[in-house]
C-alpha positions as CSV (number, residue, x, y, z in Angstrom):
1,X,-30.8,-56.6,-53.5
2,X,-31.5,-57.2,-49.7
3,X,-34.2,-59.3,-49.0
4,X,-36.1,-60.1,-45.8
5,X,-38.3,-63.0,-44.8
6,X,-40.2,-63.6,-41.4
7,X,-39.9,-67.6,-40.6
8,X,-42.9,-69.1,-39.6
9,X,-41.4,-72.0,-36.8
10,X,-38.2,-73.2,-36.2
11,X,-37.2,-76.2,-33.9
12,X,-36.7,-75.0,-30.2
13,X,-33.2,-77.0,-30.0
14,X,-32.3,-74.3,-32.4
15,X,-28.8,-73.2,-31.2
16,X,-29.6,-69.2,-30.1
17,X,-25.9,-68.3,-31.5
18,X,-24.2,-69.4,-34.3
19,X,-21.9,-68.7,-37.1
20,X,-21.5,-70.9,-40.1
21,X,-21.6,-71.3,-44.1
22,X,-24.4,-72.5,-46.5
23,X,-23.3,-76.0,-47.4
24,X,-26.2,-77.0,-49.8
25,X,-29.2,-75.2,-51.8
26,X,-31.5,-77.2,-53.3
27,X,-35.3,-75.1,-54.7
28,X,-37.1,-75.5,-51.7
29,X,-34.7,-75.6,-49.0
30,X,-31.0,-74.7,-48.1
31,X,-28.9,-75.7,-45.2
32,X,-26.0,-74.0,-43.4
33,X,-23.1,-75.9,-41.3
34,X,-22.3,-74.2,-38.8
35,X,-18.6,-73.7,-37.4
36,X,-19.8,-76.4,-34.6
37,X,-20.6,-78.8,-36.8
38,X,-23.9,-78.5,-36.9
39,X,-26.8,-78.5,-39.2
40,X,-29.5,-76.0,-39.9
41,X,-31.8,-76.1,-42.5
42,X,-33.7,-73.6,-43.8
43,X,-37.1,-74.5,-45.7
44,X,-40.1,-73.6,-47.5
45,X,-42.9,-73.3,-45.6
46,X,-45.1,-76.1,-47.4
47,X,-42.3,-78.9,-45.9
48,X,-42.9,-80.3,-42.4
49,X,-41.0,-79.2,-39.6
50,X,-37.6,-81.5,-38.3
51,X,-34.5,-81.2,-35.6
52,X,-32.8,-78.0,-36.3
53,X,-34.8,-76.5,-38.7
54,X,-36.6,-73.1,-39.9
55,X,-39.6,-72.9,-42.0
56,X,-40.6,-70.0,-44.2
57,X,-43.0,-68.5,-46.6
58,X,-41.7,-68.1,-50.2
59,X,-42.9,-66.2,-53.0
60,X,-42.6,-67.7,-56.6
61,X,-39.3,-67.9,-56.2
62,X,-37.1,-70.7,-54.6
63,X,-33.9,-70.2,-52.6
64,X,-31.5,-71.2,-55.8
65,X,-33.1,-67.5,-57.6
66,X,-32.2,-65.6,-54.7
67,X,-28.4,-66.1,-55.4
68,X,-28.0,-68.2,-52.3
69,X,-24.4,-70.3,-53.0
70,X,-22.9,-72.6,-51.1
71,X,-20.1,-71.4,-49.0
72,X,-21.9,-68.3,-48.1
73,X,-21.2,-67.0,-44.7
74,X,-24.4,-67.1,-42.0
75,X,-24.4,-65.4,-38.6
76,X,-27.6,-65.7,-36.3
77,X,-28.1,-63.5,-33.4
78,X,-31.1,-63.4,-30.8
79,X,-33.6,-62.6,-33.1
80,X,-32.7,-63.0,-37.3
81,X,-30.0,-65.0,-39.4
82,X,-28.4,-63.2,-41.7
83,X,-27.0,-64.6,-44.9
84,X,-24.4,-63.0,-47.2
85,X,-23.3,-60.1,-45.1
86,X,-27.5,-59.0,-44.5
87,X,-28.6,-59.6,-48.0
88,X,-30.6,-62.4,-47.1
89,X,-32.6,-62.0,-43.7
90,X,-34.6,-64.4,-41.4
91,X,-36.4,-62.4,-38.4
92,X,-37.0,-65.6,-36.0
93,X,-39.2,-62.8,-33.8
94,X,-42.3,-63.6,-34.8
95,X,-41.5,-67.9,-35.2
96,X,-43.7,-70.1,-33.6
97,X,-41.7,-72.5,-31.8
98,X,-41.5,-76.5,-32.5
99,X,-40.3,-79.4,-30.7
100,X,-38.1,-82.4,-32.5
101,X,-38.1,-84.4,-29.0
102,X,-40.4,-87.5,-29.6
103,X,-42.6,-88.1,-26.4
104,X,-42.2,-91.5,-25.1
105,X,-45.7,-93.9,-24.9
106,X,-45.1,-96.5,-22.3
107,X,-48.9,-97.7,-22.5
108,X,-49.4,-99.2,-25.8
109,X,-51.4,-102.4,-25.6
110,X,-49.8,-105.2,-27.7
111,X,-52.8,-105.1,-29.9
112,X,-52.7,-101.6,-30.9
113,X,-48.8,-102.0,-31.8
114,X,-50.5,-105.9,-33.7
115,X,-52.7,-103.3,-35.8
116,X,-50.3,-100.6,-36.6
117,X,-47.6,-103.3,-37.8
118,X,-50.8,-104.7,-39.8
119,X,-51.4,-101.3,-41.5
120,X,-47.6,-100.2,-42.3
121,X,-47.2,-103.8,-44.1
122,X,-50.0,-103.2,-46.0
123,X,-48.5,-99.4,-47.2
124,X,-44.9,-101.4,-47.3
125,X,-46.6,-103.8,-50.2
126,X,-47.9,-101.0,-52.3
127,X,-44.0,-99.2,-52.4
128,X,-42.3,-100.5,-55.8
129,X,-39.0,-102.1,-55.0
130,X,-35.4,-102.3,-56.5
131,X,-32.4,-103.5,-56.1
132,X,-31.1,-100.7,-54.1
133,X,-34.5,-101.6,-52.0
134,X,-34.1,-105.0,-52.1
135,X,-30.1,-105.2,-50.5
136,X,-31.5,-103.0,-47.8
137,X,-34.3,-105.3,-46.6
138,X,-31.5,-108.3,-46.9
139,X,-29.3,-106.5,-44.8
140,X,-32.1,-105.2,-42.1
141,X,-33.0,-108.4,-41.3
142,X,-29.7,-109.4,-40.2
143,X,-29.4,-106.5,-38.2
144,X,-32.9,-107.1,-36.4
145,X,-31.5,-110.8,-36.5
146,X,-28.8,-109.7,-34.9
147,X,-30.7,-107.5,-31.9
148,X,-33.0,-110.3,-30.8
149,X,-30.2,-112.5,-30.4
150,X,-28.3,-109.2,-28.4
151,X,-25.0,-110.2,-30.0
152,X,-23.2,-107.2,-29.6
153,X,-20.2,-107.8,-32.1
154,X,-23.3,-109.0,-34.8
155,X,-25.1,-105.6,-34.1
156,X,-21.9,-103.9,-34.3
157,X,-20.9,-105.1,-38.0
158,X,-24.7,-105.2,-39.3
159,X,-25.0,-101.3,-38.3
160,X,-21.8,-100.9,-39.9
161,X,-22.9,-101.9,-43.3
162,X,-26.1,-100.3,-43.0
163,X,-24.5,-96.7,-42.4
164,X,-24.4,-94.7,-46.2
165,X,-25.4,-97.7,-47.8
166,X,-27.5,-96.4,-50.8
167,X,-27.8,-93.3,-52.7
168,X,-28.6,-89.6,-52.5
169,X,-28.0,-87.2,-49.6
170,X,-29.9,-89.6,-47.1
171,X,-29.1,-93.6,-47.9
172,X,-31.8,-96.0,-47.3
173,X,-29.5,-97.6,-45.3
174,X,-29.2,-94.4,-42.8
175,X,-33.3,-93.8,-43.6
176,X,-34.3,-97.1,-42.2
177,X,-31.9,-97.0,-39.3
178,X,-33.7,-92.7,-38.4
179,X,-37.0,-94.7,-38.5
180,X,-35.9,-97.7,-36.3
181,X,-34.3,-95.7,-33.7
182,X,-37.9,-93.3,-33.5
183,X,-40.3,-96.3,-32.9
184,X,-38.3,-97.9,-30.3
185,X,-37.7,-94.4,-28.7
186,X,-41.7,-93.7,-29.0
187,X,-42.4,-97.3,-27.3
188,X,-39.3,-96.8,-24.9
189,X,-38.1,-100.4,-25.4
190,X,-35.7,-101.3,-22.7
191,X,-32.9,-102.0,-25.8
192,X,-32.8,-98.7,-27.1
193,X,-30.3,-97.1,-24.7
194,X,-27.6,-99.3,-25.5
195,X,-28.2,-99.2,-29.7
196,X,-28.6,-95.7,-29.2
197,X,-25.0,-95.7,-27.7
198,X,-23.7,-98.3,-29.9
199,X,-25.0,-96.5,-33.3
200,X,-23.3,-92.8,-32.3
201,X,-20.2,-95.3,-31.3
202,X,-20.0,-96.7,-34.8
203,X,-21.1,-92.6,-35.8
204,X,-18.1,-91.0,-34.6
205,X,-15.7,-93.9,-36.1
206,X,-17.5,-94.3,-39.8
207,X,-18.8,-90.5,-40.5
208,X,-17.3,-90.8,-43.8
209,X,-19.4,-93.8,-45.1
210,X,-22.3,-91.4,-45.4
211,X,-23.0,-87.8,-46.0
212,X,-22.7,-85.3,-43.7
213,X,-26.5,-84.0,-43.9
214,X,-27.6,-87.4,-43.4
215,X,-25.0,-88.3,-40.2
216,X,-26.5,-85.2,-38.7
217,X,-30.0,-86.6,-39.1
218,X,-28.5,-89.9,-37.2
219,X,-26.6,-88.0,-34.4
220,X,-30.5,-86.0,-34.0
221,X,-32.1,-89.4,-33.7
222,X,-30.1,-90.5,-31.0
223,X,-31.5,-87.7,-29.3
224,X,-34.5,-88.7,-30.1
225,X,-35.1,-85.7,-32.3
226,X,-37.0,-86.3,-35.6
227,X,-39.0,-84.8,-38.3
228,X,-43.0,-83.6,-37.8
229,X,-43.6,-86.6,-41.0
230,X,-42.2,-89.5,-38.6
231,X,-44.0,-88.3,-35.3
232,X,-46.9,-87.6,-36.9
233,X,-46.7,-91.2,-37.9
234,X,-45.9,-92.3,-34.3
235,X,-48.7,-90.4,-33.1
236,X,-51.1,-91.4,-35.3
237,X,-50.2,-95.1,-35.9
238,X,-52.1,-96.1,-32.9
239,X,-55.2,-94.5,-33.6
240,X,-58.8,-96.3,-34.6
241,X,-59.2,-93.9,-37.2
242,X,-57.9,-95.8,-40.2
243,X,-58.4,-92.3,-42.5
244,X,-55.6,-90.6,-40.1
245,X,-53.2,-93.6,-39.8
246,X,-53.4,-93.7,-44.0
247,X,-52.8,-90.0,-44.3
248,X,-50.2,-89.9,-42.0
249,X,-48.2,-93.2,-43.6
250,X,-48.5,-91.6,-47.3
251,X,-46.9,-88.5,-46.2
252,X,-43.8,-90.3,-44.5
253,X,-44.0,-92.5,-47.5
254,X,-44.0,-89.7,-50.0
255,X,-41.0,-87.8,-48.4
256,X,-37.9,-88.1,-51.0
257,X,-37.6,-90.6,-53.6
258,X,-36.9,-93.4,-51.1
259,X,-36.1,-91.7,-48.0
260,X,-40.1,-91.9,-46.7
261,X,-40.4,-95.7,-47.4
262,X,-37.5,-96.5,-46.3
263,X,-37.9,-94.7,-42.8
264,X,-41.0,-96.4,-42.4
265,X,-39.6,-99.9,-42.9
266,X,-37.4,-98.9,-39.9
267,X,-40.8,-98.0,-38.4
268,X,-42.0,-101.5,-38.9
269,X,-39.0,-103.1,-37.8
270,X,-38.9,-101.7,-34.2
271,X,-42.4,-102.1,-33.5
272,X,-42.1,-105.6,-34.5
273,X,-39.3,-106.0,-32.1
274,X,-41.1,-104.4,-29.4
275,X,-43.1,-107.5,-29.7
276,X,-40.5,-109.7,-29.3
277,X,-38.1,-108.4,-26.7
């Protein structure tokens, strides 16, 4: 049975042409690989937008019901995406467009970045920890450690063990590094250039210590592409409206089992070296 669906947004650094297979279905949300290597995800309208990705309205169902498997051959064209030879269509024509690419602040006082680090440790305390969440905090601080004191070979090997460290399709250790990378993109601290470089380095040499979805969501943050939670976050963070900085932390903090508090410890982490260095 053919079915048709009319996406609602998709992420303007959408590739216009591209041929692929679905490599994972989950209820809400399936993504496709394409023969370029890279990811698109398709998801139910009720998510957030991110890098490379396509919202649309579902009925009752989810995308598991509609037969979608993985390994199922994708083609998009100028203005659809079809799935399974045209048994599953996405018409793009009527999409609003989105942009991943965070928009750099250079004029953020140091007390507005004093409050927002203020606020996200007070989130941080509520977030319930274990062991998987303590190992990660042990091994962030060396790697901030390590950036302060801009020892390169330190950096190097501290990254290292950060990358796929955890569980699930996104480690913590690959979260934390997605939300590091963001804040000191947004604040455009003079360090990021070179740990940009150095993390895609260490990337491109360790892709098998994590998953692929979750390398993909590394590569797009060292293009400073990331999801609508995290720069609605950065956005926000700054704000004197304490209602709008809360709302804003509990939905990064709510994304995934981990992934959301983990990604805003990264958060934390580069806005407290932006105070440093």
């Amino acid at each position: 049975m053919r079915r048709t669906f009319s996406a609602s947004s998709f992420d303007s650094n959408l590739p216009l042409r591209f041929r692929g297979e679905v490599h994972s279905v989950f209820s809400k949300a399936f993504n496709i690989r394409t023969e370029e290597d890279e990811l698109i995800s398709i998801v139910a309208s009720e998510k957030l937008n991110g890098p490379h990705r396509i919202l649309l309205k579902l009925p009752e169902d989810d995308f598991i019901s509609f037969g979608i498997k993985r390994g199922t051959k994708t083609v998009r064209t100028a203005q659809e995406i079809s799935i399974d030879n045209g048994n599953f269509l996405i018409s793009l024509e009527k999409a609003k467009r989105w942009s991943s690419q965070v928009e750099i602040k250079k004029e953020i006082s140091a007390g507005k970045i004093g409050d927002a680090i203020f606020y996200l440790k007070i989130f941080l305390a509520e977030e319930k920890k274990n062991r998987v969440s303590q190992e990660l905090e042990v091994r962030t601080q060396k790697l901030i450690k390590s950036i302060e004191e801009e020892n390169s070979p330190k950096i190097s090997k501290n990254v290292k063990r950060l990358i796929g460290f955890g569980e699930g399709f996104t480690p913590s250790g690959d979260d934390f590094l997605v939300g590091l990378i963001a804040s000191l993109y947004f604040l455009d601290n003079s360090m990021f250039k070179y740990f940009s470089r150095e993390i895609r380095r260490i990337i491109n040499l360790k892709k098998k210590r994590t998953t692929f979805l979750s390398g993909k969501f590394l590569e797009y943050a060292c293009q400073g592409k990331f999801s609508e939670t995290i720069l609605n976050l950065l956005k926000t963070i700054f704000s004197e409206d304490r209602e709008d900085v809360e709302n804003a932390a509990k939905r990064c903090l709510n994304f995934g089992a981990t992934s959301g508090r983990d990604t805003v410890l990264g958060i934390l982490s580069g806005l407290s070296l932006r105070t440093r260095c």
